[in-house]
CHARMM-style PDB file with segment names, atoms N, HN, CA, C and O in Angstrom:
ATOM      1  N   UNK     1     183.145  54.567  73.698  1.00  0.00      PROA
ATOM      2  CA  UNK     1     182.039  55.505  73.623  1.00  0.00      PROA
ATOM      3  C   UNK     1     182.544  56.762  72.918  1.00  0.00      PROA
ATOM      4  O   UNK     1     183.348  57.430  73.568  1.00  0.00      PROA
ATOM      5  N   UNK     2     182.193  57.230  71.624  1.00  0.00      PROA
ATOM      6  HN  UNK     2     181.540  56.688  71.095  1.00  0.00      PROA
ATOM      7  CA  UNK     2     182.065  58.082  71.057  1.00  0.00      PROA
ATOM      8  C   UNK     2     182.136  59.518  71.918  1.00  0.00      PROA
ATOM      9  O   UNK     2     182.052  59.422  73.143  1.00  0.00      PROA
ATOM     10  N   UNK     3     182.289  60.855  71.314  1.00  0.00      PROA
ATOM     11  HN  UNK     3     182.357  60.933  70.319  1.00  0.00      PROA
ATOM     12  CA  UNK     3     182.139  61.931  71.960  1.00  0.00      PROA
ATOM     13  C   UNK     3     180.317  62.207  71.466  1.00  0.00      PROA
ATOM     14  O   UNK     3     179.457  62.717  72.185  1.00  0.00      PROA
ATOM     15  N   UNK     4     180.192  61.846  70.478  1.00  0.00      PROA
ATOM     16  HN  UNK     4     180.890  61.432  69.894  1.00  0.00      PROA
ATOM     17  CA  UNK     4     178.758  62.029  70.309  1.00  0.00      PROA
ATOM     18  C   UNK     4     177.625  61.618  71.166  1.00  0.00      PROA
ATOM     19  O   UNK     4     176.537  62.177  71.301  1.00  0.00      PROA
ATOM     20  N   UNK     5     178.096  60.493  71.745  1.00  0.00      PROA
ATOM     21  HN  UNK     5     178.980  60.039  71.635  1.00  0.00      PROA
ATOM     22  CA  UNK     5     176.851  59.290  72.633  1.00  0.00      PROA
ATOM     23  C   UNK     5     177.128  59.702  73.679  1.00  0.00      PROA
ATOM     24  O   UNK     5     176.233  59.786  74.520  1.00  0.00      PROA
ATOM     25  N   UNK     6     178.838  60.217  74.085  1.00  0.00      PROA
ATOM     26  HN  UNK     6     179.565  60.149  73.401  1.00  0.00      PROA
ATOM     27  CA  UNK     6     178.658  60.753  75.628  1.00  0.00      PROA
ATOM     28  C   UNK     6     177.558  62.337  75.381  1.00  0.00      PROA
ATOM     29  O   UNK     6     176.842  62.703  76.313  1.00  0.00      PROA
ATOM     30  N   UNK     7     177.583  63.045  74.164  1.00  0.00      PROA
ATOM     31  HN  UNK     7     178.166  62.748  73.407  1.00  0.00      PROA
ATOM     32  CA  UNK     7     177.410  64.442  74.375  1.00  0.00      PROA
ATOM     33  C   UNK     7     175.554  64.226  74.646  1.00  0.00      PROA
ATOM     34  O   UNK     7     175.097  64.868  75.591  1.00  0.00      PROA
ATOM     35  N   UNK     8     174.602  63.382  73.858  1.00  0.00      PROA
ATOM     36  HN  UNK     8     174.974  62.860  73.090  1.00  0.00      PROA
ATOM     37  CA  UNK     8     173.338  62.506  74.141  1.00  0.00      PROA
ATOM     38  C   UNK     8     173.151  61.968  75.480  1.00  0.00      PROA
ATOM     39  O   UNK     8     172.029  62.003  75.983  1.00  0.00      PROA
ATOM     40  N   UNK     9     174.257  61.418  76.177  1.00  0.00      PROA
ATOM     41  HN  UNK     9     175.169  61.390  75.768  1.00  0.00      PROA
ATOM     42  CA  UNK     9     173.602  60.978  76.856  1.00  0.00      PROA
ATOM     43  C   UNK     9     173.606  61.906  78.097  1.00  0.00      PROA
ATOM     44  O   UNK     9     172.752  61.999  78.978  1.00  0.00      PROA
ATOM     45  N   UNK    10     175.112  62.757  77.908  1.00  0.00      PROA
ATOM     46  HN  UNK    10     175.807  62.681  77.192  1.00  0.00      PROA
ATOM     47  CA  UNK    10     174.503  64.476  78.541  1.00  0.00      PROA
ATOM     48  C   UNK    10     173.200  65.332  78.576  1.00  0.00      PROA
ATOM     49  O   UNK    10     172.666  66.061  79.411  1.00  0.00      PROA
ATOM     50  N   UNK    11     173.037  65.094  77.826  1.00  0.00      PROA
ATOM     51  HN  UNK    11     173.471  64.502  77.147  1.00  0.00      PROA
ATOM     52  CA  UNK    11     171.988  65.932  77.071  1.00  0.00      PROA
ATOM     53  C   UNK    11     170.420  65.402  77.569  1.00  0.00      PROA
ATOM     54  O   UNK    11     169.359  66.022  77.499  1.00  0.00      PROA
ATOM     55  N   UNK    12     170.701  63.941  78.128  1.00  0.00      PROA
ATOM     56  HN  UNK    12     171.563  63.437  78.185  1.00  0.00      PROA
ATOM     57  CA  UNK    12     169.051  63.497  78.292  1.00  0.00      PROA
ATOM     58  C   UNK    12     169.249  63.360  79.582  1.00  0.00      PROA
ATOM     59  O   UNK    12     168.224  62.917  80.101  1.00  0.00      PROA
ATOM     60  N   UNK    13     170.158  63.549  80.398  1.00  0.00      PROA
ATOM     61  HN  UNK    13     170.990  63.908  79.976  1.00  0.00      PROA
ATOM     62  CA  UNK    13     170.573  63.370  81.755  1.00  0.00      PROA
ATOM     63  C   UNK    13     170.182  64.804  82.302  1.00  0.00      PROA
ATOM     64  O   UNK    13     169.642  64.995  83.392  1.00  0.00      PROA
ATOM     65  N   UNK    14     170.580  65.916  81.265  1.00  0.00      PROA
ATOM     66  HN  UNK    14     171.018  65.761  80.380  1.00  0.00      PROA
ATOM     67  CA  UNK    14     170.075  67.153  81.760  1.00  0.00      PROA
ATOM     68  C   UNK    14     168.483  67.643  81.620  1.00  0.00      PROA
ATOM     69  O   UNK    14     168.005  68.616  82.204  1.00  0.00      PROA
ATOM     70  N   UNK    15     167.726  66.684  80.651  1.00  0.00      PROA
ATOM     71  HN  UNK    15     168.114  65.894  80.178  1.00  0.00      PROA
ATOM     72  CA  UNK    15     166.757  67.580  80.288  1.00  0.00      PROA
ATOM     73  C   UNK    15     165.533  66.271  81.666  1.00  0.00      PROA
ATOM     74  O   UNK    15     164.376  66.332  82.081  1.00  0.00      PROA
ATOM     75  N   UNK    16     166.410  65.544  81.816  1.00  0.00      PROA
ATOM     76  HN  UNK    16     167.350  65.495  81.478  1.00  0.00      PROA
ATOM     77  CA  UNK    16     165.481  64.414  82.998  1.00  0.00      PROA
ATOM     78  C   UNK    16     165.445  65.096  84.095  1.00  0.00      PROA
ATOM     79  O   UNK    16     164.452  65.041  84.822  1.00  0.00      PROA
ATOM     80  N   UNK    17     166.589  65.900  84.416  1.00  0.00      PROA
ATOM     81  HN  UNK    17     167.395  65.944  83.825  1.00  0.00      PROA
ATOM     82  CA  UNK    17     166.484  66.450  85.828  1.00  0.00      PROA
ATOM     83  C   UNK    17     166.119  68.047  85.947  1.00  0.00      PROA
ATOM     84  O   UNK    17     166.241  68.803  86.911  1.00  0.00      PROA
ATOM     85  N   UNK    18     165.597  68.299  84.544  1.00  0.00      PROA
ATOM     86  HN  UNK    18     165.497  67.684  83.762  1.00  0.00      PROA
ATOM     87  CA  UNK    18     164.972  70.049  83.903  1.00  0.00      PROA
ATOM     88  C   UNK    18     163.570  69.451  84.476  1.00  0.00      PROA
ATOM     89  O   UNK    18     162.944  69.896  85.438  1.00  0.00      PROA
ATOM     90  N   UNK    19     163.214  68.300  83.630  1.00  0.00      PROA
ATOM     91  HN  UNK    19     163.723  67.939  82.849  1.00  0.00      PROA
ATOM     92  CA  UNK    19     161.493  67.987  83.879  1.00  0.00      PROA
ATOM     93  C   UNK    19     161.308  67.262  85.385  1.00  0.00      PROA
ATOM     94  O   UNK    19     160.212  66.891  85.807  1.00  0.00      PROA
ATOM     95  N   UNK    20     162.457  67.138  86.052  1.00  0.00      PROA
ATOM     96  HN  UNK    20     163.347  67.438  85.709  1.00  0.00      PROA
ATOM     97  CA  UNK    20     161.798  66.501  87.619  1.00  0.00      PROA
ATOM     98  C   UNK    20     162.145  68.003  88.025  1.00  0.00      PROA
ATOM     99  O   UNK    20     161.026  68.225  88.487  1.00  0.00      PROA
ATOM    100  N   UNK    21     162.735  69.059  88.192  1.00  0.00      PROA
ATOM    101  HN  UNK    21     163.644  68.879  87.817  1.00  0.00      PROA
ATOM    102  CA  UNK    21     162.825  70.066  88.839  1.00  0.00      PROA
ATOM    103  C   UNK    21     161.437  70.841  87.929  1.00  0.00      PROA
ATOM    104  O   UNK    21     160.832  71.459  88.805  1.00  0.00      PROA
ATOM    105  N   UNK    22     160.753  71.042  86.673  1.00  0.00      PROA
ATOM    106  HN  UNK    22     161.244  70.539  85.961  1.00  0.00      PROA
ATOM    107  CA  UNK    22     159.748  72.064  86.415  1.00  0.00      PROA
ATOM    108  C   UNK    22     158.500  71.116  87.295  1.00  0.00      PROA
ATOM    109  O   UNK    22     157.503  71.716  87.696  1.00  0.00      PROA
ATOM    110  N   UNK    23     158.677  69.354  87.592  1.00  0.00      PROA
ATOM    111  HN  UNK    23     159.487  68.867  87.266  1.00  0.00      PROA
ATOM    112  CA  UNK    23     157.665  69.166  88.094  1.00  0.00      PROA
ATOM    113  C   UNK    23     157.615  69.475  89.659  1.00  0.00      PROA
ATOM    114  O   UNK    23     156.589  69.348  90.328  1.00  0.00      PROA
ATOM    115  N   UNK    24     159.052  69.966  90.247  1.00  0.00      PROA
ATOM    116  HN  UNK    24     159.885  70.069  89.703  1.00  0.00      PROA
ATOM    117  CA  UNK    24     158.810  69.913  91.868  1.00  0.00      PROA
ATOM    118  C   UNK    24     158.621  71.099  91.883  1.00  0.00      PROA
ATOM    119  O   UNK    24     158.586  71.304  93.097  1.00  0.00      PROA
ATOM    120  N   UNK    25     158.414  72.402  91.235  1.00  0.00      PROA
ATOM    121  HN  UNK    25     158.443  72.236  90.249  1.00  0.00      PROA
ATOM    122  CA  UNK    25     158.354  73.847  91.176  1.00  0.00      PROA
ATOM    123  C   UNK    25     156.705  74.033  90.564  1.00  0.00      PROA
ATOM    124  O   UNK    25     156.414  75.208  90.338  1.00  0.00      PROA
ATOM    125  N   UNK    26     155.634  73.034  90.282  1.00  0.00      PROA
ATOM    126  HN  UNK    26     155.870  72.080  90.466  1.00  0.00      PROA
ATOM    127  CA  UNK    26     154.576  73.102  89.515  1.00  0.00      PROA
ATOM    128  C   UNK    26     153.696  72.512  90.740  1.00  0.00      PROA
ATOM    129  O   UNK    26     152.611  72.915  91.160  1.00  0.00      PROA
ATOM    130  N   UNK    27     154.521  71.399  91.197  1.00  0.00      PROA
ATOM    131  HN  UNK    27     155.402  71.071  90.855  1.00  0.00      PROA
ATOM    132  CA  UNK    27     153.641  70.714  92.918  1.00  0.00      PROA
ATOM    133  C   UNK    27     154.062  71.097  93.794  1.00  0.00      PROA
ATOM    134  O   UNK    27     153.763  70.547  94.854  1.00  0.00      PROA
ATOM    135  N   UNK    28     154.899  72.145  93.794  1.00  0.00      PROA
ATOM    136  HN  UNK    28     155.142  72.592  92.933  1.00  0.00      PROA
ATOM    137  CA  UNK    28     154.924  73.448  95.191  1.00  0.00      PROA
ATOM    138  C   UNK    28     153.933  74.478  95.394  1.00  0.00      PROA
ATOM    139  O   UNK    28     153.252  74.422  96.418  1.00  0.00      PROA
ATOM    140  N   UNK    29     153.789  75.244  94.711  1.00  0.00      PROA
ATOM    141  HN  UNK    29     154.343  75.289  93.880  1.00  0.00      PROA
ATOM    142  CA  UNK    29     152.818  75.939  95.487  1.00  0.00      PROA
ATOM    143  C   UNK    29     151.292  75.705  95.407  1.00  0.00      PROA
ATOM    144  O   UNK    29     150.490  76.376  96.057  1.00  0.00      PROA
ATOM    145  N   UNK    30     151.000  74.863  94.699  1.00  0.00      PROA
ATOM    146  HN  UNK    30     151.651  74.318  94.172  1.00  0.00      PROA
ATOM    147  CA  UNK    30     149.754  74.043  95.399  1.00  0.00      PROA
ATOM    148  C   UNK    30     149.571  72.922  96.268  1.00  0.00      PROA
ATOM    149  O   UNK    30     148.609  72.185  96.487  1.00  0.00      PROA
ATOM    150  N   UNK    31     150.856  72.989  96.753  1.00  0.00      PROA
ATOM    151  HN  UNK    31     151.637  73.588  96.576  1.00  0.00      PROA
ATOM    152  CA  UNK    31     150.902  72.202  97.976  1.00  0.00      PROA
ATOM    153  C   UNK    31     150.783  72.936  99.397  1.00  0.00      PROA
ATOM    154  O   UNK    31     150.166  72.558 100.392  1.00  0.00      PROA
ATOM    155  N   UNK    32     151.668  74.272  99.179  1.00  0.00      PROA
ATOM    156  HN  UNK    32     152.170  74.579  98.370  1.00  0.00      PROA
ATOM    157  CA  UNK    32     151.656  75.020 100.154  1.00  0.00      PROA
ATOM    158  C   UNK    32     150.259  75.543  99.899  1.00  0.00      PROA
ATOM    159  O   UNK    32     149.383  74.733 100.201  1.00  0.00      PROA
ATOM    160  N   UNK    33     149.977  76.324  99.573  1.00  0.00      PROA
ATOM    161  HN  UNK    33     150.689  76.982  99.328  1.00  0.00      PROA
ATOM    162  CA  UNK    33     147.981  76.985 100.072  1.00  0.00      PROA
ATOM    163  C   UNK    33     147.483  75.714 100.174  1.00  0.00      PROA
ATOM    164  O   UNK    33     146.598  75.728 101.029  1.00  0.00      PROA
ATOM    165  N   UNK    34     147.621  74.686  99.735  1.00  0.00      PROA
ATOM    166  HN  UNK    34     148.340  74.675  99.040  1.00  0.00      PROA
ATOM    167  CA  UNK    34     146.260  73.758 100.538  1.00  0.00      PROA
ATOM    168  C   UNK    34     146.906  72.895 101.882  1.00  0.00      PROA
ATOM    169  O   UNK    34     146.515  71.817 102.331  1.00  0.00      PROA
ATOM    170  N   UNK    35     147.742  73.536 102.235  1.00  0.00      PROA
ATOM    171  HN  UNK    35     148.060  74.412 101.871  1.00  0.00      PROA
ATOM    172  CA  UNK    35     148.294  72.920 103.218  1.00  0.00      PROA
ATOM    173  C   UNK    35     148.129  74.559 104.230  1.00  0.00      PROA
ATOM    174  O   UNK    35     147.868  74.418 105.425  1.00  0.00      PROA
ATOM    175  N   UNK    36     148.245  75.570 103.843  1.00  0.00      PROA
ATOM    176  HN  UNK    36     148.457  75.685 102.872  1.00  0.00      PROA
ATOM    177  CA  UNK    36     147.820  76.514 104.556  1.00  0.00      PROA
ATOM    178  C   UNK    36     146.375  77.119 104.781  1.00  0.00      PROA
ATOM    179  O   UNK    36     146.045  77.978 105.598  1.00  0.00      PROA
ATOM    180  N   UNK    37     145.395  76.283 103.613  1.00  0.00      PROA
ATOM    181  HN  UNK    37     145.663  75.584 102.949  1.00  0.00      PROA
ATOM    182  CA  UNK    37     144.088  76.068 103.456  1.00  0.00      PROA
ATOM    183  C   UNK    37     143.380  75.068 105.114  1.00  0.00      PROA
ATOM    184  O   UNK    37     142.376  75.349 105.769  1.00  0.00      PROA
ATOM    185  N   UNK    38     143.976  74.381 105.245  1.00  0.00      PROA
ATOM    186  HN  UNK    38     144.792  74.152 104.713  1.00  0.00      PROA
ATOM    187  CA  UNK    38     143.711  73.376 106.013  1.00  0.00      PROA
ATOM    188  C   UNK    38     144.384  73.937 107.340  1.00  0.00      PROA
ATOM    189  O   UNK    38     143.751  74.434 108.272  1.00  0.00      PROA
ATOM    190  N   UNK    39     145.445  73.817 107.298  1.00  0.00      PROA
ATOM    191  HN  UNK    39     145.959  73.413 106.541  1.00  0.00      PROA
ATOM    192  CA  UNK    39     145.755  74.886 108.705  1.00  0.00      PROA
ATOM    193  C   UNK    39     144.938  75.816 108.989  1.00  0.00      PROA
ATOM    194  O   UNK    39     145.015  76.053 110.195  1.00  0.00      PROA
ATOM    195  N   UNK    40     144.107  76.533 108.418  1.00  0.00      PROA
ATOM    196  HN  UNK    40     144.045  76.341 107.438  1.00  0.00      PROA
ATOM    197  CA  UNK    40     143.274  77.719 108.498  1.00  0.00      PROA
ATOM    198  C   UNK    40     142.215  77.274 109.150  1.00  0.00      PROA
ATOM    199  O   UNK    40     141.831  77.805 110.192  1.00  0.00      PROA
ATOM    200  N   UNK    41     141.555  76.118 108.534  1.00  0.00      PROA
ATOM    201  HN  UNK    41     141.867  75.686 107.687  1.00  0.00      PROA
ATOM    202  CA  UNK    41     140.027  75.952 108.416  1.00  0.00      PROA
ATOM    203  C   UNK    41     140.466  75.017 110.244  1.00  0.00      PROA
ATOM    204  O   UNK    41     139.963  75.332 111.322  1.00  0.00      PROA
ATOM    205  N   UNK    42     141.249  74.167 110.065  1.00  0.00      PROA
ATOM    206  HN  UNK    42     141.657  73.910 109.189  1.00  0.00      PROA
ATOM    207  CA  UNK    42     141.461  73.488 111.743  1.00  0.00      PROA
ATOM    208  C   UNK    42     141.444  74.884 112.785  1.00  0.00      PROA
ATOM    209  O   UNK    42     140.545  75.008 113.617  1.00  0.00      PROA
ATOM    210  N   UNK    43     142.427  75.802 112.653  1.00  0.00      PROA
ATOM    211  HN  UNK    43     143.157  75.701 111.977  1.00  0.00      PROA
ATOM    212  CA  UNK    43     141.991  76.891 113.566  1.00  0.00      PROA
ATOM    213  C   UNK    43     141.064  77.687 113.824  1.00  0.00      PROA
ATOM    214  O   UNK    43     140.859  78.272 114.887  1.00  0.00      PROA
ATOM    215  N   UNK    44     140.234  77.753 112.464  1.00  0.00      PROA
ATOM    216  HN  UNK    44     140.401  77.278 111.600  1.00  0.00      PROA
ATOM    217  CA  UNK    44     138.810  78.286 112.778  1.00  0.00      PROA
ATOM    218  C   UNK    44     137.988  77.501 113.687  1.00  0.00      PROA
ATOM    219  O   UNK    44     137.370  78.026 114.613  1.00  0.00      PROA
ATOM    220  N   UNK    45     137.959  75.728 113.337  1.00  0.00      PROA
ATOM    221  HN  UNK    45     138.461  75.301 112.585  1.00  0.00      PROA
ATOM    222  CA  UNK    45     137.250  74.880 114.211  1.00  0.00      PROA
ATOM    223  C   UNK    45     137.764  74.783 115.145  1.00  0.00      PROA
ATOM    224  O   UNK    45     137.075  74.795 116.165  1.00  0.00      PROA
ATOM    225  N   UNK    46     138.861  74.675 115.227  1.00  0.00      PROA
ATOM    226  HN  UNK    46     139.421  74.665 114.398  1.00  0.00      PROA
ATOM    227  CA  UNK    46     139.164  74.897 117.160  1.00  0.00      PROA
ATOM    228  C   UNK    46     138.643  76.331 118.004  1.00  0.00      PROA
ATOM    229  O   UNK    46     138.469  76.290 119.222  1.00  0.00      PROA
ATOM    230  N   UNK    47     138.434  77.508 117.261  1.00  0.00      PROA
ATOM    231  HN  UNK    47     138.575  77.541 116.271  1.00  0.00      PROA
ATOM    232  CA  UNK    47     138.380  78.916 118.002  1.00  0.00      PROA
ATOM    233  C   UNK    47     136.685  78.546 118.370  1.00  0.00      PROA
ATOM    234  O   UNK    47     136.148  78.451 119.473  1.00  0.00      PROA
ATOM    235  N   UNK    48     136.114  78.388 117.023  1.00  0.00      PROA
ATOM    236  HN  UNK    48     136.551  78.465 116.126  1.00  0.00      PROA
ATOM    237  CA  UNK    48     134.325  78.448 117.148  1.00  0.00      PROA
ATOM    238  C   UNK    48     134.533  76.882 118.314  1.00  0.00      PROA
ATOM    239  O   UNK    48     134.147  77.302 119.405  1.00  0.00      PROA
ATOM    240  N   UNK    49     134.875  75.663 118.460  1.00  0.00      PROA
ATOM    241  HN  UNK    49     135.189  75.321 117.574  1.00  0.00      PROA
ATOM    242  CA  UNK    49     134.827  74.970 119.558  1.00  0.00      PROA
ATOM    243  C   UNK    49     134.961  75.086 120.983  1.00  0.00      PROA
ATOM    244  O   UNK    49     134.340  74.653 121.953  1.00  0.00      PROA
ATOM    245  N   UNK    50     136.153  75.943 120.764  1.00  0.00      PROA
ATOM    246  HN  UNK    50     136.657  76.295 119.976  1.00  0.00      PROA
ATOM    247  CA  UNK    50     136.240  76.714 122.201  1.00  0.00      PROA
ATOM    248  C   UNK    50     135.143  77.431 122.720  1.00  0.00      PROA
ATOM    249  O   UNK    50     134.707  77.254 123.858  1.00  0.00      PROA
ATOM    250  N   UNK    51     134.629  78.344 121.799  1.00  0.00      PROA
ATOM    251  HN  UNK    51     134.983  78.488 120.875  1.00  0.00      PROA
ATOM    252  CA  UNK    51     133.611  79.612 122.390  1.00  0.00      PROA
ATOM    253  C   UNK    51     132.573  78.884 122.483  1.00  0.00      PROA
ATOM    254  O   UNK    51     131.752  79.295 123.302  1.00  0.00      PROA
ATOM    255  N   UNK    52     132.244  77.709 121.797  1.00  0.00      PROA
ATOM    256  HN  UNK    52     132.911  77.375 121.131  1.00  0.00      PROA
ATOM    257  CA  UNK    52     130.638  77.124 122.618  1.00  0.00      PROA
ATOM    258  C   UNK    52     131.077  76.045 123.065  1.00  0.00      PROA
ATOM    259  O   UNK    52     130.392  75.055 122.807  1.00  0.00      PROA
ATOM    260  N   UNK    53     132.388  75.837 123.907  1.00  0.00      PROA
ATOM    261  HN  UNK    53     132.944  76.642 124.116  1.00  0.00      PROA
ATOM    262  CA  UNK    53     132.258  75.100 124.999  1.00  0.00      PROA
ATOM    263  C   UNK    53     132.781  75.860 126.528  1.00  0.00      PROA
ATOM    264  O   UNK    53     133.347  75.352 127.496  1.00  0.00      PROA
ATOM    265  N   UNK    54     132.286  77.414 126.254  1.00  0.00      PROA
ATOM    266  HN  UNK    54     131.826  77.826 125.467  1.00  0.00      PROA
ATOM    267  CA  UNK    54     132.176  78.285 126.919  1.00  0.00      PROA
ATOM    268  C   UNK    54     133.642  78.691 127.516  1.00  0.00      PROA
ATOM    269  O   UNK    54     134.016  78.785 128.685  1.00  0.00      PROA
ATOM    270  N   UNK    55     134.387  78.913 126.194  1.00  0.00      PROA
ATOM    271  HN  UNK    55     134.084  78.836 125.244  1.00  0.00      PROA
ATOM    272  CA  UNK    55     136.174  79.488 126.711  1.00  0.00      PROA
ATOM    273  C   UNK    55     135.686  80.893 126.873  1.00  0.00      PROA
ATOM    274  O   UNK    55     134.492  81.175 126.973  1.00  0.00      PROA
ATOM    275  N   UNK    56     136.776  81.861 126.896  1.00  0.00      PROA
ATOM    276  HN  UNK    56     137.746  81.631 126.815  1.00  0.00      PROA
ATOM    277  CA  UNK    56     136.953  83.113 126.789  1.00  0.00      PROA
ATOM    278  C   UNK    56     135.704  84.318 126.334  1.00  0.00      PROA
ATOM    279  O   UNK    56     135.698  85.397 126.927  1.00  0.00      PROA
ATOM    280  N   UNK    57     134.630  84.011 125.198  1.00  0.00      PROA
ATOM    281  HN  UNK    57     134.635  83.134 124.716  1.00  0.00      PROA
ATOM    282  CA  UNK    57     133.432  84.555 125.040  1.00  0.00      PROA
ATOM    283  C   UNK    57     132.363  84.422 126.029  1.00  0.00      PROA
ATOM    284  O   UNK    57     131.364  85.133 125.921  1.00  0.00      PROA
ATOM    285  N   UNK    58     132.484  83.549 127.015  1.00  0.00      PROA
ATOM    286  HN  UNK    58     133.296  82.972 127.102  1.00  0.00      PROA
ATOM    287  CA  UNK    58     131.507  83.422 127.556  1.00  0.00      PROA
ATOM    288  C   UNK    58     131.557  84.205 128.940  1.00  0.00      PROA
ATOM    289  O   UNK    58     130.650  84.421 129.744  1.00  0.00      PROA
ATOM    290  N   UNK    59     133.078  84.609 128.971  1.00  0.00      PROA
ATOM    291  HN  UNK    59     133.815  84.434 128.318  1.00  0.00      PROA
ATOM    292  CA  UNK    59     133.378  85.745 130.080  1.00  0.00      PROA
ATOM    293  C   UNK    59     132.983  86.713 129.999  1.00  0.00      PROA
ATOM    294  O   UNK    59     132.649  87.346 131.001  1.00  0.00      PROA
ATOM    295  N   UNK    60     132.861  87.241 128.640  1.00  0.00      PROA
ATOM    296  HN  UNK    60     133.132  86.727 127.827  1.00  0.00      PROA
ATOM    297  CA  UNK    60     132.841  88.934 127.875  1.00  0.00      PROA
ATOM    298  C   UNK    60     131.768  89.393 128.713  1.00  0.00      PROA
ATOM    299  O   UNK    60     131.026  88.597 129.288  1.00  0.00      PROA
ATOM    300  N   UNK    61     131.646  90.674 128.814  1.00  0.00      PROA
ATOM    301  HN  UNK    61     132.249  91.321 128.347  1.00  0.00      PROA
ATOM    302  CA  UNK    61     130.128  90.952 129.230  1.00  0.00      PROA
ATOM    303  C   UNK    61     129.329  90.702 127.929  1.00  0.00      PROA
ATOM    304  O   UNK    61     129.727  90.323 126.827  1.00  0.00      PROA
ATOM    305  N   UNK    62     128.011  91.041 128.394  1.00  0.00      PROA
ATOM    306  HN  UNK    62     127.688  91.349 129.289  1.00  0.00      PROA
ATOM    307  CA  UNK    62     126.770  91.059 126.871  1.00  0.00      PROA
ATOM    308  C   UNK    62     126.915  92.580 126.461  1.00  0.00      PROA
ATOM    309  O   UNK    62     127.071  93.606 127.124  1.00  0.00      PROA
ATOM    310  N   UNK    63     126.818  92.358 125.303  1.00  0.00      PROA
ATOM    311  HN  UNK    63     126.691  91.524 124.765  1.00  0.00      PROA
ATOM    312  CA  UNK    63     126.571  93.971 124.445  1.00  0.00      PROA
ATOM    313  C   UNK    63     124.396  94.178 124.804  1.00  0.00      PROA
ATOM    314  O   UNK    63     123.404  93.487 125.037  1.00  0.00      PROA
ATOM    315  N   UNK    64     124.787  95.519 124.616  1.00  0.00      PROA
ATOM    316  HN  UNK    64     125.592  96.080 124.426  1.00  0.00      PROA
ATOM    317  CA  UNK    64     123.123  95.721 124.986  1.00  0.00      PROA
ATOM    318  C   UNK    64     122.268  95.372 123.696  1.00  0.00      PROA
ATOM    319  O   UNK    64     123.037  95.112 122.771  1.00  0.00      PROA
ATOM    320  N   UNK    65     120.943  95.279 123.326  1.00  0.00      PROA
ATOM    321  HN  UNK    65     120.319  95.490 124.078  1.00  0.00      PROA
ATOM    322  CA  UNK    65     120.160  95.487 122.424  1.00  0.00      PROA
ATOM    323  C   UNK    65     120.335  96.119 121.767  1.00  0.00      PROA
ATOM    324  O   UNK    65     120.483  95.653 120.637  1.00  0.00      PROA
ATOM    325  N   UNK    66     120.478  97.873 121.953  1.00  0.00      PROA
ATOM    326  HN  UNK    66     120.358  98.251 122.871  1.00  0.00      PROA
ATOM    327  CA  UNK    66     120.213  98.491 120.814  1.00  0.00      PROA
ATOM    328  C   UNK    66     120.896 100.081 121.479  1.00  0.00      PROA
ATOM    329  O   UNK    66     121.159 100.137 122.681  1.00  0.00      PROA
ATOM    330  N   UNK    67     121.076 101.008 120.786  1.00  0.00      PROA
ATOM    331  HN  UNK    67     120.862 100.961 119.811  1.00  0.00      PROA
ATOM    332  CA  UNK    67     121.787 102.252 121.244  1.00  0.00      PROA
ATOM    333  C   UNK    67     120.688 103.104 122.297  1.00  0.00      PROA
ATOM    334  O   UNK    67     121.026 103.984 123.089  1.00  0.00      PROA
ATOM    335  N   UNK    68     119.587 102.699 122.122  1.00  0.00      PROA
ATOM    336  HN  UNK    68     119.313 101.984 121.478  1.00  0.00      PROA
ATOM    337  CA  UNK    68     118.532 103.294 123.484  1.00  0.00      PROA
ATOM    338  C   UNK    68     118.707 103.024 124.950  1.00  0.00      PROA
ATOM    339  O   UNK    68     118.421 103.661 125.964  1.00  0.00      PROA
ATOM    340  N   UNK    69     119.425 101.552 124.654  1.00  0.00      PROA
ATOM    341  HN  UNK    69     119.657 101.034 123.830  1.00  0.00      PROA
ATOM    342  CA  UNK    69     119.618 100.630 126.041  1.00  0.00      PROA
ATOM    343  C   UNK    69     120.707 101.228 127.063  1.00  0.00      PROA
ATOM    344  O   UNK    69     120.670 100.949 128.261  1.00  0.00      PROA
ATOM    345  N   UNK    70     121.581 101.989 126.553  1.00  0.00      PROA
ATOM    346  HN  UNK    70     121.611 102.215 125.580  1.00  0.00      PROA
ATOM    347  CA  UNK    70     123.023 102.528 127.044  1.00  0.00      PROA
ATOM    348  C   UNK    70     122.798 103.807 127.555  1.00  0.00      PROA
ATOM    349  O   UNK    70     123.496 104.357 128.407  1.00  0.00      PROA
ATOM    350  N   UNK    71     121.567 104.376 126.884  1.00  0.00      PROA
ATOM    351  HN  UNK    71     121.000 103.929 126.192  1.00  0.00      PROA
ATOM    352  CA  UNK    71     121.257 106.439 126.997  1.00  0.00      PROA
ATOM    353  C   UNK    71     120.375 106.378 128.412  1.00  0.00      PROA
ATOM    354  OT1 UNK    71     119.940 107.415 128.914  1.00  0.00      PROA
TER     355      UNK     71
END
């Protein structure tokens, strides 16, 4: 093997593992927000599930009608 064919086949060995690293740096952070997208939206549906299956809101007192109701 030549110094030339080793210096090629350097050369395509580096630019294979340039384009799998620009592709794991391109499917990172749209992996993370829709993975923190979804974490979000599950904790919203668990909080609004809780409160109308009468958790913690349903303890609160009631707020009055209107600022006349309190005077």
């Amino acid at each position: 093997m030549s110094v030339t064919s080793r210096t090629r086949s350097a050369a395509r060995t580096g630019l294979k593992v340039q384009r799998r690293v620009a592709l794991a740096q391109v499917l990172f952070w749209p992996t993370v927000l829709t993975t923190g997208a979804v974490v979000a939206v599950l904790l919203l549906a668990g909080r609004r599930r809780k409160r109308s299956a009468g958790g913690e809101a349903a303890d609160a007192m009631p707020l009055p009608d209107s600022a006349a109701a309190t005077a």
